[in-house]
Each structure stands twice: as C-alpha cells, then as structure tokens.
PDB file of N, CA, C and O in Angstrom:
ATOM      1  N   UNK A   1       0.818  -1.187   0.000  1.00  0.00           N
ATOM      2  CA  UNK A   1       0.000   0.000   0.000  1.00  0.00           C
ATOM      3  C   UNK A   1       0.863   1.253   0.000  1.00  0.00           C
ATOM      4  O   UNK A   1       0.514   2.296  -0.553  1.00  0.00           O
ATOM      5  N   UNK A   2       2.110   1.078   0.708  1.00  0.00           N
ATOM      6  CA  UNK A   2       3.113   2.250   0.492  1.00  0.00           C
ATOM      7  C   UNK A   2       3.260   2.814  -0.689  1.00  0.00           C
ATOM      8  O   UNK A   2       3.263   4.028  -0.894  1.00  0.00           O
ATOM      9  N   UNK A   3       3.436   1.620  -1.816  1.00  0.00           N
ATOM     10  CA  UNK A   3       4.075   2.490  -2.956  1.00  0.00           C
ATOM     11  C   UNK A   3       2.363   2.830  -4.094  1.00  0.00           C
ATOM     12  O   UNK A   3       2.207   2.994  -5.304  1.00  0.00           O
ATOM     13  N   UNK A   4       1.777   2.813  -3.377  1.00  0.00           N
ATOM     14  CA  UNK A   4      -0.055   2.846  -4.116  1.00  0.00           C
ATOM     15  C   UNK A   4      -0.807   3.528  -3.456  1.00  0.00           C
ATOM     16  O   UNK A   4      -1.003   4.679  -3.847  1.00  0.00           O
ATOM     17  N   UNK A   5      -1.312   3.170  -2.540  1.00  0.00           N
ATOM     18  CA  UNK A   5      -2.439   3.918  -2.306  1.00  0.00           C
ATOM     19  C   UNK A   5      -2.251   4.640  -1.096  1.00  0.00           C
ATOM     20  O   UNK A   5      -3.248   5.226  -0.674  1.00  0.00           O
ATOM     21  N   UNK A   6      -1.155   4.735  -0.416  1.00  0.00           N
ATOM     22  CA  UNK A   6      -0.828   5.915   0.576  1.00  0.00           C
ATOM     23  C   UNK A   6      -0.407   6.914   0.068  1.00  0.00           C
ATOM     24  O   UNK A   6      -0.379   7.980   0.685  1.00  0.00           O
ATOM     25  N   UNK A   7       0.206   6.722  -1.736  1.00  0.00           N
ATOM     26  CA  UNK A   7       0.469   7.847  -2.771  1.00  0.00           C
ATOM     27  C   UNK A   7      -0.588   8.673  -2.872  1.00  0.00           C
ATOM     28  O   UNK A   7      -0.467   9.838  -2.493  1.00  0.00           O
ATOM     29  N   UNK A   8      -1.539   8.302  -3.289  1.00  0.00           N
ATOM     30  CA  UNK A   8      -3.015   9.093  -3.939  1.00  0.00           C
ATOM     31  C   UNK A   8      -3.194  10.034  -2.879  1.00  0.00           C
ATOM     32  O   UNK A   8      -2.935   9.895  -1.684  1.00  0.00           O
ATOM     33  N   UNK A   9      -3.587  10.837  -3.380  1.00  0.00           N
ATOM     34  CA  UNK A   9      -3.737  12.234  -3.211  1.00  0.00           C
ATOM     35  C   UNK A   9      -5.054  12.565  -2.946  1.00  0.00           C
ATOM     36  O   UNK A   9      -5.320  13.766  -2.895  1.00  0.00           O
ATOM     37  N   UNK A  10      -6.050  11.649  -2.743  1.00  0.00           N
ATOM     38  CA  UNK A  10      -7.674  11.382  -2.140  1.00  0.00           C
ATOM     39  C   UNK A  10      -7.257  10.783  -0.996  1.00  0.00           C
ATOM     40  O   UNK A  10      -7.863  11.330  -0.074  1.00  0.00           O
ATOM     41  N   UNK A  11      -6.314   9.685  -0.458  1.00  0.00           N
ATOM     42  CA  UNK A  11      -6.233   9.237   0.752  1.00  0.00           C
ATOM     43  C   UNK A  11      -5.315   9.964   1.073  1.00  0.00           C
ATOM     44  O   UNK A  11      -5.720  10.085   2.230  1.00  0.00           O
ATOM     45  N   UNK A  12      -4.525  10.492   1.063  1.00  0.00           N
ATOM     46  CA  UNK A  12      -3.510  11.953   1.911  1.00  0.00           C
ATOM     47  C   UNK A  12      -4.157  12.779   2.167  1.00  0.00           C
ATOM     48  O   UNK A  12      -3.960  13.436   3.189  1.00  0.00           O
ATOM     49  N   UNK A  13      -5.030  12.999   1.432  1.00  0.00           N
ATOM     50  CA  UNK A  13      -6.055  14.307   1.347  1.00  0.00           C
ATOM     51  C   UNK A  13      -6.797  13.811   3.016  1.00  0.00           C
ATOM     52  O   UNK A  13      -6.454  14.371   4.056  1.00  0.00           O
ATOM     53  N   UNK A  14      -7.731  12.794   2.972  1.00  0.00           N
ATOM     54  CA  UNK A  14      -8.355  12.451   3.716  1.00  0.00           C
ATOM     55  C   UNK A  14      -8.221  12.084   5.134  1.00  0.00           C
ATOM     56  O   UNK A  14      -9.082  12.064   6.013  1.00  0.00           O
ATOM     57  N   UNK A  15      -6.560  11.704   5.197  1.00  0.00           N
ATOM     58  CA  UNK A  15      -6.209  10.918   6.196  1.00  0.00           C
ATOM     59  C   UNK A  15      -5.663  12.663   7.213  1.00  0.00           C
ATOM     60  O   UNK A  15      -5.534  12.982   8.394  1.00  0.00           O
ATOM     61  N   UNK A  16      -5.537  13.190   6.158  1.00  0.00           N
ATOM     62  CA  UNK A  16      -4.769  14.469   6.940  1.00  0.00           C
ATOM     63  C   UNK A  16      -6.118  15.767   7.552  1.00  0.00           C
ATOM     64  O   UNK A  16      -5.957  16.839   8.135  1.00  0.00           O
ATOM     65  N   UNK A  17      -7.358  15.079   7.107  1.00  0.00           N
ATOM     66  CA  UNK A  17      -7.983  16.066   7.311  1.00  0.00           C
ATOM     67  C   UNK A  17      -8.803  15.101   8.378  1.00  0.00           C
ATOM     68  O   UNK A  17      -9.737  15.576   9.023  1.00  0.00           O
ATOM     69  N   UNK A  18      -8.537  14.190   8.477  1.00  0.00           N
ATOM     70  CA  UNK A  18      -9.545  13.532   9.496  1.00  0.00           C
ATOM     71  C   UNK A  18      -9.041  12.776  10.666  1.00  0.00           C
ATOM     72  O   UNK A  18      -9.724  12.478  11.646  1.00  0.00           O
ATOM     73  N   UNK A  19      -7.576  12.439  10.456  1.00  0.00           N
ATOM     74  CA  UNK A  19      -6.975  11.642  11.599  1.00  0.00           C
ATOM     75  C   UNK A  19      -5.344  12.049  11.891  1.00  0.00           C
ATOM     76  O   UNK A  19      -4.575  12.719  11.202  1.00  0.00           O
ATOM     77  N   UNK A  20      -5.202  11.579  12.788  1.00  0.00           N
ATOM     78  CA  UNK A  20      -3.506  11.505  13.601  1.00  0.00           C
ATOM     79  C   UNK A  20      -3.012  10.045  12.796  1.00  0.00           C
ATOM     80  O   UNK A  20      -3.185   8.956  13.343  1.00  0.00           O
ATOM     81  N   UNK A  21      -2.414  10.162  11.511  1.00  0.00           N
ATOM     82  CA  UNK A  21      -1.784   8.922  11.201  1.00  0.00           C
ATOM     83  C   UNK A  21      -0.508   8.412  12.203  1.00  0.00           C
ATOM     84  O   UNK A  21       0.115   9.251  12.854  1.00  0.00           O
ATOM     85  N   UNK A  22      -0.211   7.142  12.263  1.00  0.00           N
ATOM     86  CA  UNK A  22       1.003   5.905  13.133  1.00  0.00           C
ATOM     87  C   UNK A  22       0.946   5.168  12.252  1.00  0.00           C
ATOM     88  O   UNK A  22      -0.039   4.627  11.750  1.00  0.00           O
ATOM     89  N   UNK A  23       2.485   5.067  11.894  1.00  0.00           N
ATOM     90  CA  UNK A  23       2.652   3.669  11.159  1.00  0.00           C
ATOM     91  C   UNK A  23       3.646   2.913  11.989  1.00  0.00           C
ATOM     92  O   UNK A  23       4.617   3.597  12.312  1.00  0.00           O
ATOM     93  N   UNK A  24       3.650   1.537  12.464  1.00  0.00           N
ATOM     94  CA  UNK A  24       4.510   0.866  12.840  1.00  0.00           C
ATOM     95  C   UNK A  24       4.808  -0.436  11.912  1.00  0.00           C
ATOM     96  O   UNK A  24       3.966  -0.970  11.191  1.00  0.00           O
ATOM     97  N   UNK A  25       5.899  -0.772  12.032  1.00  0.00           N
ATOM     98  CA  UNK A  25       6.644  -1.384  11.253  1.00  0.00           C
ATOM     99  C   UNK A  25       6.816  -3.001  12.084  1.00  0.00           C
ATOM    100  O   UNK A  25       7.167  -3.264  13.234  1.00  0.00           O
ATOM    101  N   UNK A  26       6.339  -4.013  10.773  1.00  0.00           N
ATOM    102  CA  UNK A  26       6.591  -5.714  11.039  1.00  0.00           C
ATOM    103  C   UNK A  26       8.018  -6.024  11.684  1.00  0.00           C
ATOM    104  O   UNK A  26       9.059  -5.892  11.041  1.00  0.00           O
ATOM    105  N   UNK A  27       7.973  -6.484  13.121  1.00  0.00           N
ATOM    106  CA  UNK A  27       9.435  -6.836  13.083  1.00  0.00           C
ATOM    107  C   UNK A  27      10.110  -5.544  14.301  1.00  0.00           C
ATOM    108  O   UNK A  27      10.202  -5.816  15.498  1.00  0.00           O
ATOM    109  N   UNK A  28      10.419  -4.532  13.880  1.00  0.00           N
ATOM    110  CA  UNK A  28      10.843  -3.390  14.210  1.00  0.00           C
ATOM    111  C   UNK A  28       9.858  -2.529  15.353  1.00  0.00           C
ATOM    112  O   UNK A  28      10.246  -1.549  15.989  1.00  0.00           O
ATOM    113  N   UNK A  29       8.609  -3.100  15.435  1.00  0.00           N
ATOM    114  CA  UNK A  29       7.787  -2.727  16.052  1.00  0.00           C
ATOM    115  C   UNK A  29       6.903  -3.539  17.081  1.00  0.00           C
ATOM    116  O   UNK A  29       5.859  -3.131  17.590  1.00  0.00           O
ATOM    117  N   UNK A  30       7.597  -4.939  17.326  1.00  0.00           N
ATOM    118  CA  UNK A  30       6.935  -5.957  17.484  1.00  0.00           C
ATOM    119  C   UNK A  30       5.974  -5.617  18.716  1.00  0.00           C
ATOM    120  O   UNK A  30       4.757  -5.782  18.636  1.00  0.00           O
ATOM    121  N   UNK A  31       6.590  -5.144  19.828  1.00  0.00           N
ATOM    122  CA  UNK A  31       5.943  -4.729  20.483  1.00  0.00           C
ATOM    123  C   UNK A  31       4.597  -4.095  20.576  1.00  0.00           C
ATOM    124  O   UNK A  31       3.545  -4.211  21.204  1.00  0.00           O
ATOM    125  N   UNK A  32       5.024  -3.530  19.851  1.00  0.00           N
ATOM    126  CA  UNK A  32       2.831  -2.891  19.071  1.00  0.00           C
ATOM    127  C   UNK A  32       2.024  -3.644  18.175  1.00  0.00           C
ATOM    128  O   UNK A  32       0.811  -3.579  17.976  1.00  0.00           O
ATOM    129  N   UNK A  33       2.822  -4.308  17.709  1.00  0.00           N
ATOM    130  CA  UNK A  33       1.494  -5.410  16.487  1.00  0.00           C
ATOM    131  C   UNK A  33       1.305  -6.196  17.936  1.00  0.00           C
ATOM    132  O   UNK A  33       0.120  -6.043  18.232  1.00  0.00           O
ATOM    133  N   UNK A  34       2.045  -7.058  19.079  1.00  0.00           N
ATOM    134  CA  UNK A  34       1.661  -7.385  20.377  1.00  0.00           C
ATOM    135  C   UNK A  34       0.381  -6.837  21.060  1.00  0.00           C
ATOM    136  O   UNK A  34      -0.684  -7.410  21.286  1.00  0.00           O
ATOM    137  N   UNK A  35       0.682  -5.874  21.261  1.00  0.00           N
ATOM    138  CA  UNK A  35      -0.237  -5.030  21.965  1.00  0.00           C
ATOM    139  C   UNK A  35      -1.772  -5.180  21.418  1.00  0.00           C
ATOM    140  O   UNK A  35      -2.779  -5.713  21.883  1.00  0.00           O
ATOM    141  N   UNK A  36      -1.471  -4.433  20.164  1.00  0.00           N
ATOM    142  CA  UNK A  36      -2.874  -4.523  18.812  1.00  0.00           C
ATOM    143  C   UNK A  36      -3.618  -5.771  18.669  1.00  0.00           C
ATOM    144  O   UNK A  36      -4.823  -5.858  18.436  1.00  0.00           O
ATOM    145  N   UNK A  37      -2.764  -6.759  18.833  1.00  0.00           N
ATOM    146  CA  UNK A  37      -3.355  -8.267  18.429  1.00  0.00           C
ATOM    147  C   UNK A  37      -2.856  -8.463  16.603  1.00  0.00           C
ATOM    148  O   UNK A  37      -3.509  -9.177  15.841  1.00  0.00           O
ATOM    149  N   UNK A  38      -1.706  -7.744  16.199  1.00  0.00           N
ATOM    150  CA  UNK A  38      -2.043  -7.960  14.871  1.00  0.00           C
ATOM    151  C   UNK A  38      -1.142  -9.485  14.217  1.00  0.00           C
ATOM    152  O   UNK A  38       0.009  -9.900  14.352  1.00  0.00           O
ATOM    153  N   UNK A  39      -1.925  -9.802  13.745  1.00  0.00           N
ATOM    154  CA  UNK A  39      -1.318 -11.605  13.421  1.00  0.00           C
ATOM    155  C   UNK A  39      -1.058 -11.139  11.691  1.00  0.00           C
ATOM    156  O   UNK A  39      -0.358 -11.918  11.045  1.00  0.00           O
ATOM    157  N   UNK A  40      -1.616  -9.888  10.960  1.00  0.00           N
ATOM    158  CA  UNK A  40      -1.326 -10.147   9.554  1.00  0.00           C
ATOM    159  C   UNK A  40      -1.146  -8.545   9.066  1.00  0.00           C
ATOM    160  O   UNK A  40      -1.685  -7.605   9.650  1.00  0.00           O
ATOM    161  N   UNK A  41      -0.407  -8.435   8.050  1.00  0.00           N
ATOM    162  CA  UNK A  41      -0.319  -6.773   7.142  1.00  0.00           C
ATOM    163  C   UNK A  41      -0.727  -6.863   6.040  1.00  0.00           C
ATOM    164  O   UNK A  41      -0.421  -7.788   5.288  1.00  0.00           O
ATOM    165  N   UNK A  42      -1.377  -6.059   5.788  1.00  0.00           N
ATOM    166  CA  UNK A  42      -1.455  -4.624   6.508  1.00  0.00           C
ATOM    167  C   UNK A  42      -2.874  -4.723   7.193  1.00  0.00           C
ATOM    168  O   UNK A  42      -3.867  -5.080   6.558  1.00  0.00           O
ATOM    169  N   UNK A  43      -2.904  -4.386   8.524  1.00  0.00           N
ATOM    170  CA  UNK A  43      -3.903  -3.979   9.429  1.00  0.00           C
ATOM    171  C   UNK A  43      -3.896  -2.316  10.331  1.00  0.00           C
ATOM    172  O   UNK A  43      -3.176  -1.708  11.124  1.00  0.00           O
ATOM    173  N   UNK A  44      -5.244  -2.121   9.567  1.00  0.00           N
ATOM    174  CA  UNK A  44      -5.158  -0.640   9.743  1.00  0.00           C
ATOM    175  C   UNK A  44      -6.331  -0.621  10.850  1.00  0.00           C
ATOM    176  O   UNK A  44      -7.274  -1.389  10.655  1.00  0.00           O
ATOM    177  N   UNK A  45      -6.344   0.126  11.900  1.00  0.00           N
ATOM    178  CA  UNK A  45      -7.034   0.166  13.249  1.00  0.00           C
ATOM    179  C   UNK A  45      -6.827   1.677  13.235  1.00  0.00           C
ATOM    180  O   UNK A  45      -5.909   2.435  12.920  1.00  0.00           O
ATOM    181  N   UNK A  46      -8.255   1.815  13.782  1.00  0.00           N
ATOM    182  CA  UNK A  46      -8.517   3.219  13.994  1.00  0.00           C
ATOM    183  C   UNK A  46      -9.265   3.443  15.495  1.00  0.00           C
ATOM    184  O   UNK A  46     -10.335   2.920  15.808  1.00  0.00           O
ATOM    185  N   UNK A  47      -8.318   4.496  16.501  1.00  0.00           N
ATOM    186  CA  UNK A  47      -8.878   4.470  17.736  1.00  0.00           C
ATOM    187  C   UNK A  47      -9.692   5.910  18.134  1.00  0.00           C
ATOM    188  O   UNK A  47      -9.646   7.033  17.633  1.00  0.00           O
ATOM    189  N   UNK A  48     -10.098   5.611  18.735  1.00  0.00           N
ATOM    190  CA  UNK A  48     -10.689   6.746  19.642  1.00  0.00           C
ATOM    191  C   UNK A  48     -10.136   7.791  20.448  1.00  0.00           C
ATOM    192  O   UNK A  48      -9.365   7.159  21.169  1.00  0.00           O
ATOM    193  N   UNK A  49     -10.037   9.120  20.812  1.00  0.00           N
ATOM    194  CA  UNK A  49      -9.740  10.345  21.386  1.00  0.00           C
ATOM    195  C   UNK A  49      -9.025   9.475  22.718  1.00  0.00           C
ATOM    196  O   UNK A  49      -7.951   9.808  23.218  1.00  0.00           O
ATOM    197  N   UNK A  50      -9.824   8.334  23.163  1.00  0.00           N
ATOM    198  CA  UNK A  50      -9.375   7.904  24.437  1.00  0.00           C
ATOM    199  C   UNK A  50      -8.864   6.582  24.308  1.00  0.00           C
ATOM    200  O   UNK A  50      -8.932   5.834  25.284  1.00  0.00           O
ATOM    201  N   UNK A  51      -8.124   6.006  22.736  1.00  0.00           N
ATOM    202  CA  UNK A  51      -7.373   4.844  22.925  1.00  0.00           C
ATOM    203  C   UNK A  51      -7.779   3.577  22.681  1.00  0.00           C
ATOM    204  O   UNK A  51      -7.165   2.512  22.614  1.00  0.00           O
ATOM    205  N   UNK A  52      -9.276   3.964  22.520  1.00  0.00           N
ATOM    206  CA  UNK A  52      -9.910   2.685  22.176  1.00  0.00           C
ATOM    207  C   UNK A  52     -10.351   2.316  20.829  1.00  0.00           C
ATOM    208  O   UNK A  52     -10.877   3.228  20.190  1.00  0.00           O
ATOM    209  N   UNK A  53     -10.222   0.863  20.106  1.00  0.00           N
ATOM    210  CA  UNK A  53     -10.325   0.757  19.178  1.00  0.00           C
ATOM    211  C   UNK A  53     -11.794   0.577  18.503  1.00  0.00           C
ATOM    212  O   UNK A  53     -12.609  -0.246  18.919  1.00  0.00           O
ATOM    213  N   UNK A  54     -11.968   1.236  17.677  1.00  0.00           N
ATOM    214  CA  UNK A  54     -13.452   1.650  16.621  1.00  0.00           C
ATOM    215  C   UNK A  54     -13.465   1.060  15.597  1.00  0.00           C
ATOM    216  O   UNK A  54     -14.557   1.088  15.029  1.00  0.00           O
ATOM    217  N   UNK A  55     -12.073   0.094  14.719  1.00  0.00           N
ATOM    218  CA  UNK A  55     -12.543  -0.015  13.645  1.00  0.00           C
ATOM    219  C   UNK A  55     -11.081  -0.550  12.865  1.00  0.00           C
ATOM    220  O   UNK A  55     -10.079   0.145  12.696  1.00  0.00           O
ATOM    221  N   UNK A  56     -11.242  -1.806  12.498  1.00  0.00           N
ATOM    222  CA  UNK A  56     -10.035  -2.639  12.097  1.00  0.00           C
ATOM    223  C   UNK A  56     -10.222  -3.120  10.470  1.00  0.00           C
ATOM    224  O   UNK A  56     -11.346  -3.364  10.029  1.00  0.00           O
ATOM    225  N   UNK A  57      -9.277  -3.205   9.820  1.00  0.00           N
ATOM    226  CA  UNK A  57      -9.514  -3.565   8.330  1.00  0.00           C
ATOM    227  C   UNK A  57      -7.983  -4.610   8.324  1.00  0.00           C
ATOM    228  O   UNK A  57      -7.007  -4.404   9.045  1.00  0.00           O
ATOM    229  N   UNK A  58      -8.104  -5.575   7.454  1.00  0.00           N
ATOM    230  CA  UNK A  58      -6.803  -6.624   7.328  1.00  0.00           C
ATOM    231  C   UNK A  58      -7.049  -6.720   5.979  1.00  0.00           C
ATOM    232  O   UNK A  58      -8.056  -7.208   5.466  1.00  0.00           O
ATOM    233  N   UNK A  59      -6.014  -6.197   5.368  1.00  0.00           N
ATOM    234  CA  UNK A  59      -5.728  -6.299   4.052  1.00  0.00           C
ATOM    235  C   UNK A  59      -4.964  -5.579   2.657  1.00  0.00           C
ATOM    236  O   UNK A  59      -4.003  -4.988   3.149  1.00  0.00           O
ATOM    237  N   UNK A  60      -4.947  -5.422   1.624  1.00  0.00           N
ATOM    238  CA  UNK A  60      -4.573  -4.454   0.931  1.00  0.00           C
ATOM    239  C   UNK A  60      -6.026  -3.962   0.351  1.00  0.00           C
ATOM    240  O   UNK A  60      -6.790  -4.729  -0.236  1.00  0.00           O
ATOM    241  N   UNK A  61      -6.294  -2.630   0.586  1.00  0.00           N
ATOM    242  CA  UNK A  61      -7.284  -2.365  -0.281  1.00  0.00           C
ATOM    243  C   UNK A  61      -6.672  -0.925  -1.180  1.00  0.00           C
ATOM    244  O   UNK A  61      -5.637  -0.286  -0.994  1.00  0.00           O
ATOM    245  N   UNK A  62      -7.567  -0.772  -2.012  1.00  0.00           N
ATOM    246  CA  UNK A  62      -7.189   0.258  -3.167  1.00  0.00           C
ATOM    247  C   UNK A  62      -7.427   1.298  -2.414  1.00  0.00           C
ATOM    248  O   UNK A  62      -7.627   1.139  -1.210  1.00  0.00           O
ATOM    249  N   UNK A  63      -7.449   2.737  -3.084  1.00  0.00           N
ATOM    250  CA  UNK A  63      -7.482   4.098  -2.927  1.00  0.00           C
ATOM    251  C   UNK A  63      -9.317   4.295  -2.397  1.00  0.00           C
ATOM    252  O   UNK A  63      -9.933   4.816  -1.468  1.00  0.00           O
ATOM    253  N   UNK A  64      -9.551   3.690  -3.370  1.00  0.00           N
ATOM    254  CA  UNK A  64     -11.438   4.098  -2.967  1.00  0.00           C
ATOM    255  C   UNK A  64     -11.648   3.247  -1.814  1.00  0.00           C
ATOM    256  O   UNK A  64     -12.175   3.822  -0.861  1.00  0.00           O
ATOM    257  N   UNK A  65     -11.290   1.675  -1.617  1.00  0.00           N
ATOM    258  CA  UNK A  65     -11.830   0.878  -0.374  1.00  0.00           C
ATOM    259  C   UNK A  65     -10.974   1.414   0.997  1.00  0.00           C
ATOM    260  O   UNK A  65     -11.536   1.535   2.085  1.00  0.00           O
ATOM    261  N   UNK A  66      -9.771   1.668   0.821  1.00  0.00           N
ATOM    262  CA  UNK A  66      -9.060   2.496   1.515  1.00  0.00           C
ATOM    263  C   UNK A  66      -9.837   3.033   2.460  1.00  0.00           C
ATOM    264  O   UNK A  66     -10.019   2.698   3.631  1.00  0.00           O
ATOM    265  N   UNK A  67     -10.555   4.462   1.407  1.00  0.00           N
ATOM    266  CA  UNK A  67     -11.454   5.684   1.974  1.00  0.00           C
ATOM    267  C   UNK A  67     -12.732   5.241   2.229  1.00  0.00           C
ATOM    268  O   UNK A  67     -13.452   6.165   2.608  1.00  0.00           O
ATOM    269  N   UNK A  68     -13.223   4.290   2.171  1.00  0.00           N
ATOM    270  CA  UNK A  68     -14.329   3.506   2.986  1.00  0.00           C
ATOM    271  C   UNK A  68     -14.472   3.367   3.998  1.00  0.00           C
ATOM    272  O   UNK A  68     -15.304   3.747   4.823  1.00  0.00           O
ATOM    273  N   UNK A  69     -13.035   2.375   4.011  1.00  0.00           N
ATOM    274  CA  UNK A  69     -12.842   1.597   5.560  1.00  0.00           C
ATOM    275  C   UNK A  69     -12.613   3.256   6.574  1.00  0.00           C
ATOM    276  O   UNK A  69     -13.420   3.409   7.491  1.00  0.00           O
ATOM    277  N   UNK A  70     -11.684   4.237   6.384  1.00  0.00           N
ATOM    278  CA  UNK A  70     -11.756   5.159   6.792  1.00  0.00           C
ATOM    279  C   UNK A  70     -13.169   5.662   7.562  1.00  0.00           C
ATOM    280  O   UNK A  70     -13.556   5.847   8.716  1.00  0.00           O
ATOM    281  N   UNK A  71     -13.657   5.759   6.284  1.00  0.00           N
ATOM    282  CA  UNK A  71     -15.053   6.620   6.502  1.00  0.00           C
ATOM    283  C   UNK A  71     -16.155   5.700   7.421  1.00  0.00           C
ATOM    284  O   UNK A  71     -17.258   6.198   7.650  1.00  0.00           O
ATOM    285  N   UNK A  72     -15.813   4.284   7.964  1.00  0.00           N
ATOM    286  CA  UNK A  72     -16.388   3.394   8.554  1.00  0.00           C
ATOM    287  C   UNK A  72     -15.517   3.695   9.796  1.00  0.00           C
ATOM    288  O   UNK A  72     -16.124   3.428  10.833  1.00  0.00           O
ATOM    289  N   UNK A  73     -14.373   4.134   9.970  1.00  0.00           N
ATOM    290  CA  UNK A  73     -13.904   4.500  11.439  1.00  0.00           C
ATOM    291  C   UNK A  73     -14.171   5.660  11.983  1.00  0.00           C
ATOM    292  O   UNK A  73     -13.727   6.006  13.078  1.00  0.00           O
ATOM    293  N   UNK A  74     -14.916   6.346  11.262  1.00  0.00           N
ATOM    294  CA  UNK A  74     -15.241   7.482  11.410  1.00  0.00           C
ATOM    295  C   UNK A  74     -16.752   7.693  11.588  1.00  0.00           C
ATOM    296  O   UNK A  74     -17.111   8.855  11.777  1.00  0.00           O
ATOM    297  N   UNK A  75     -17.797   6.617  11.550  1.00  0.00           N
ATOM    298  CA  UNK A  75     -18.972   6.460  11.431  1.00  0.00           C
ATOM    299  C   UNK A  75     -20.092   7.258  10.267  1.00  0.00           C
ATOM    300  O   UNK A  75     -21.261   7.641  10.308  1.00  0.00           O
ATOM    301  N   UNK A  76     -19.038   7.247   9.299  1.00  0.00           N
ATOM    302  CA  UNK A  76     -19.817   8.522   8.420  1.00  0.00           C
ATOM    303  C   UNK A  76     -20.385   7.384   7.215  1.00  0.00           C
ATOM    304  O   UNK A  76     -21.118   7.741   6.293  1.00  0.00           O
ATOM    305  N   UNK A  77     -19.948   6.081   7.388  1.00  0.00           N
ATOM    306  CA  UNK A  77     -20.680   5.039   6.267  1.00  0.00           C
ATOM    307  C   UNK A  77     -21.492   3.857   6.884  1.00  0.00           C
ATOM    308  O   UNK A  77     -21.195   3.566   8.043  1.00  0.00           O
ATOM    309  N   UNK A  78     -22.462   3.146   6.280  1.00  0.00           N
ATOM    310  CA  UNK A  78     -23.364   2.236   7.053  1.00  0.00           C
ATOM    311  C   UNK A  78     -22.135   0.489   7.310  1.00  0.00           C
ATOM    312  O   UNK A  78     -22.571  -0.488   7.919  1.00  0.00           O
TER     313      UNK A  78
END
C-alpha cells in the first residue's frame, strides 16, 4: 500500500484532514502489532480520542476501499 495507495492524493487528502496517522513497522515494532493483536499486514485500526479501538480492516485495499474503511472509522458510512 506504500508504494499505491498511501500515494493518492484522495487518501492523503483524507487521512490528513480527518486523523492523527502511526505507522509501525513488522518486526521493528513488534511490540505494538503485540499489543494490537495484529497476526497479519497490513492492518489498519482506527482508535478513539481515548485509545480505544473503533474499527479494524486486514488487508490491501485500493485508494477508494481504503477511503471507505476510513469513513467506517469514522462512522460517516453504514
């Protein structure tokens, strides 16, 4: 997703106007995929003002499913 759809310029757009992005890294970060529960990448989790998690996606998705799953951590899609 690095070299794709964290490019596009609809999900930069979006991610910067709606959230505090973290990226941690497989391996280098083990300690936090621990924490998270994450068993696979890319898993994108989106928390709450107070830490708590709202909203998990496991996978590669494109630029548009991307801004879905987003817009589903954000409660703005059904």
């Amino acid at each position: 997703m690095e070299t794709g759809t964290f490019l596009n310029a609809d999900v930069q757009s979006y991610i910067n106007q709606n959230y505090v992005p973290l990226q941690y890294e497989s391996g280098r970060d083990a300690e936090q995929f621990h924490r998270f529960g994450i068993t696979a990448t890319p898993t994108h989790i989106i928390l709450n003002a107070q830490g708590d998690e709202i909203h998990r996606s496991v996978g590669f998705k494109d630029a548009k499913d991307f801004i879905a799953e987003l817009e589903k951590g954000r409660g703005t899609t059904a």
